[in-house]
Each structure stands twice: as C-alpha cells, then as structure tokens.
C-alpha positions as CSV (number, residue, x, y, z in Angstrom):
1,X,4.7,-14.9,-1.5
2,X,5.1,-11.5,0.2
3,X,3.5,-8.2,-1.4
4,X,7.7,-6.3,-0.6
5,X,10.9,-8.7,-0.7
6,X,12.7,-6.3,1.6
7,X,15.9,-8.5,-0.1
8,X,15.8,-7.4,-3.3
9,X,14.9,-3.5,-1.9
10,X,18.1,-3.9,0.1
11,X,20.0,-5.0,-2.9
12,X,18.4,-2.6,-5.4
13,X,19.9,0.3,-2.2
14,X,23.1,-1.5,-2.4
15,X,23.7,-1.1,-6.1
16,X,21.8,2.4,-7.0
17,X,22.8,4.3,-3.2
18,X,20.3,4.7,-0.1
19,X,19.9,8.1,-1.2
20,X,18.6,7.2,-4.7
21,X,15.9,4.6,-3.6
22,X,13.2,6.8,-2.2
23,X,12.9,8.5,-5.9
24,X,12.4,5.8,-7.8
25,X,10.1,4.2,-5.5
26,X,8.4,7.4,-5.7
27,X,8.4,7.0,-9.3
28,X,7.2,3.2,-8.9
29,X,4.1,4.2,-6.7
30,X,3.0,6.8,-9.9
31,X,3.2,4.3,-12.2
32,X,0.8,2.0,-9.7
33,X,-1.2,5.2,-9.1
34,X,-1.8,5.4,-12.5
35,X,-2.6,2.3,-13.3
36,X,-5.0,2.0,-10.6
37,X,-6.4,5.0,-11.7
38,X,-7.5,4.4,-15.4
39,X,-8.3,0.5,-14.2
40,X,-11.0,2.2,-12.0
41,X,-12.1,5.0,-14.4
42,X,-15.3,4.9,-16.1
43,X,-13.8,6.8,-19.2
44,X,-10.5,3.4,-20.5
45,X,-13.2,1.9,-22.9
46,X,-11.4,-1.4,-23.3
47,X,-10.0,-2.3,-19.6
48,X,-9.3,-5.5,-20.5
49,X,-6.8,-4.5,-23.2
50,X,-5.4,-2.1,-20.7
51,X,-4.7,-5.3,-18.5
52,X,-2.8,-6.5,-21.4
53,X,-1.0,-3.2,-21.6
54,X,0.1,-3.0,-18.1
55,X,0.4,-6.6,-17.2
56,X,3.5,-6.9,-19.6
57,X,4.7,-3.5,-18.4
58,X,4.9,-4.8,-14.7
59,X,6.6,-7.7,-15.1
60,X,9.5,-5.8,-15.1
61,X,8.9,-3.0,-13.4
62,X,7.4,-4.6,-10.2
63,X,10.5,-7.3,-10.6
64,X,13.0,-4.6,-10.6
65,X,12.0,-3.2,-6.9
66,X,10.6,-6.2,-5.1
67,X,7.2,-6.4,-5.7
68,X,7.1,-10.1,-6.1
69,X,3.6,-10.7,-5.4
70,X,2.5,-8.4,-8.3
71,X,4.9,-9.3,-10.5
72,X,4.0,-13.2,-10.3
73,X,0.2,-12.0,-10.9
74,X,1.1,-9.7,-13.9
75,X,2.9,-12.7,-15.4
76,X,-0.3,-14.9,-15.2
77,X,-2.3,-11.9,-16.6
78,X,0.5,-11.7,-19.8
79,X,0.6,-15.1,-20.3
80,X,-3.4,-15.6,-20.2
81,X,-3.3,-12.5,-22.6
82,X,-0.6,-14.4,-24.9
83,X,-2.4,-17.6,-25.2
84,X,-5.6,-15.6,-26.4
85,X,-8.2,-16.3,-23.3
86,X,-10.9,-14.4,-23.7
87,X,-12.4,-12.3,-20.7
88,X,-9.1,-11.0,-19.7
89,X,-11.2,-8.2,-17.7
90,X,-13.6,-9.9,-15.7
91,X,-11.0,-13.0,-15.1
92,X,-8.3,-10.8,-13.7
93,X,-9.2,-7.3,-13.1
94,X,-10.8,-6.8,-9.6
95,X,-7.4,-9.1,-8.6
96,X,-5.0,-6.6,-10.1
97,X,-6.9,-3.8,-8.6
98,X,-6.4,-5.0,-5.1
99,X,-3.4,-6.3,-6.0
100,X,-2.2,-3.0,-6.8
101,X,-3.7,-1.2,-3.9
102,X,-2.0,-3.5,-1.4
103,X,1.7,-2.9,-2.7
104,X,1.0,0.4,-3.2
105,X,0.1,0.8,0.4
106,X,3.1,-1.7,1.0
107,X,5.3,0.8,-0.7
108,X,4.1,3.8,0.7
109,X,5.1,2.5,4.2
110,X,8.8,2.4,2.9
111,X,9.1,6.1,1.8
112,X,7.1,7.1,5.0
C-alpha cells in the first residue's frame, strides 16, 4: 500500500480546482504536524488516549486526500481502541509516529 495515492490527489484536484489543493494540503500537513507534535511531547499525559483521539480523526481526514497508508493504520488503531485492548500506546504509538513522519514528508514533496 503506498504512503500518497497520487489517484485520489488527482481526483480530489479535479473536483475542488488545481488551485485549491496546495491549501488544504497545507492544512493536512498542520493537522499531521500537530499530531506528531503532542505524540512526541513530554507534556499529553495520556498518549494512548490521544491515539484514540486522533486515530478516529484520520480515518477521514487521511482518506479524504490520499493517504492510504495512514488511513488503513488509523483504522486498526480505532478499531483496537473500540474493542477495548489495553496498551493502545505502547502497541501502536512508535508506528503512528513514523507513520506520520513518512506522509508528512510524502506530502511536503507535493506542495514543494
């Protein structure tokens, strides 16, 4: 599974304009940023319920511009959440922050 389905950016182009695509993938790579950010931080107490959090949040999100290969990981995160397994945080949270590094690099390359 690729990190960028270049089809869906193309369709996503097609439907919202050329000229509208670099914005919200600007806006896409803030919401990684943060994420990333507060994953990494000593100070978000309870990182595996921020998995929770943000998992269910990038279903969506990472579905709507391509990012396959996150959004197929933030699925497994949700639905390990919703089924009530324990250690959410050490299970899946050194994943998600590569994972999230690697489209976010991905991503950058497109607005470049």
């Amino acid at each position: 599974m690729e990190v960028l389905n270049q089809q869906k950016i193309e369709r996503l182009s097609g439907e919202i304009g050329q000229e509208n695509v670099p914005v919200l993938l600007d806006i896409f790579l803030g919401e990684l940023n943060t994420y990333l950010e507060s994953l990494n931080s000593s100070q978000t107490l309870d990182k595996g319920q921020y998995l929770k959090e943000i998992s269910h949040a990038l279903k969506s999100s990472a579905a709507s511009f391509g990012a396959d290969k996150l959004c197929a990981y933030a699925a497994e995160v949700d639905a390990a959440a919703k089924a009530g397994q324990s250690q959410i945080e050490a299970t899946y949270a050194a994943s998600m922050i590569e994972l999230l590094e690697t489209t976010k690099m991905r991503y950058q390359q497109l607005i470049v």
